[in-house]
C-alpha positions as CSV (number, residue, x, y, z in Angstrom):
1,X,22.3,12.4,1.2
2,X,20.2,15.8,0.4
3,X,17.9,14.2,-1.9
4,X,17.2,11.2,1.0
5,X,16.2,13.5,3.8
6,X,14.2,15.1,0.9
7,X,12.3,12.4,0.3
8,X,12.0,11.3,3.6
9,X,10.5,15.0,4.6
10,X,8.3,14.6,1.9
11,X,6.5,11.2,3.1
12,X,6.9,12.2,6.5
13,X,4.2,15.4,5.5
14,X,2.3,13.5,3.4
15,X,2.0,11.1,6.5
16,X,1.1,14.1,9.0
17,X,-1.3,15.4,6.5
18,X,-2.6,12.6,4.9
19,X,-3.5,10.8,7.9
20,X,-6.0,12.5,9.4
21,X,-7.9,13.2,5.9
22,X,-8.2,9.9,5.9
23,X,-9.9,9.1,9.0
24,X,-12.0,12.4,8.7
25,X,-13.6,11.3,5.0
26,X,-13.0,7.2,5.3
27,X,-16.5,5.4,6.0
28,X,-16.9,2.2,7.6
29,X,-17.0,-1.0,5.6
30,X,-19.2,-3.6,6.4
31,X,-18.7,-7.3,6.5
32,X,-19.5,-7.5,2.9
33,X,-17.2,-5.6,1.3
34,X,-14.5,-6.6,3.6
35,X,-15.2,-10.1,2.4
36,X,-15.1,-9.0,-0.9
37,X,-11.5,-7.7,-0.9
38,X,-10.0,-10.4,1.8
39,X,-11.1,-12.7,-1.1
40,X,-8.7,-11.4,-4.0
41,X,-5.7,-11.3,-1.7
42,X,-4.2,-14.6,-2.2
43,X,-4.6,-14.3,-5.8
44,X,-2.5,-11.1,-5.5
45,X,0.1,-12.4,-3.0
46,X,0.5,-15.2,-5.9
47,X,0.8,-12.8,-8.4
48,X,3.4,-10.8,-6.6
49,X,5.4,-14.1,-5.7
50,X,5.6,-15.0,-9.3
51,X,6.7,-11.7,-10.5
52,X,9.5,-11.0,-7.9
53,X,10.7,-14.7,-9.1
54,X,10.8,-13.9,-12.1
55,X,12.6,-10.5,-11.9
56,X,15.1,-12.0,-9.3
57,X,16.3,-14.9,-12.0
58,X,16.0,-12.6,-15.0
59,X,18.3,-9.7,-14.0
C-alpha cells in the first residue's frame, strides 16, 4: 500500500508541476500540423488493437 500512495504522490507532483510548464513553453499549432498528426491516428489505434489481441490470446 506504501509504494501505491508513492506512486500516486509522485504523478500527482509531476501533474502540479508539469502542468503549468506546459502551457507556459507550448505554442500554438496551426491547422497544418494538426492535420498532420490527426492523420496517423487510425493507423496507430490499429496498431494498438492488433497488439493488445495479440498479447490477450498469447498469455
Amino acid at each position: 500500500m506504501t509504494v501505491l500512495l508513492s506512486i500516486l504522490a509522485i504523478l500527482f507532483l509531476v501533474l502540479v508541476v508539469g502542468l503549468p510548464l506546459i502551457e507556459k513553453y507550448s505554442t500554438e499549432k496551426s491547422d497544418e500540423e494538426l492535420g498532420k498528426m490527426t492523420r496517423y491516428m487510425p493507423a496507430l489505434m490499429g496498431v494498438l488493437i492488433i497488439g493488445m489481441a495479440i498479447r490477450y490470446f498469447m498469455g
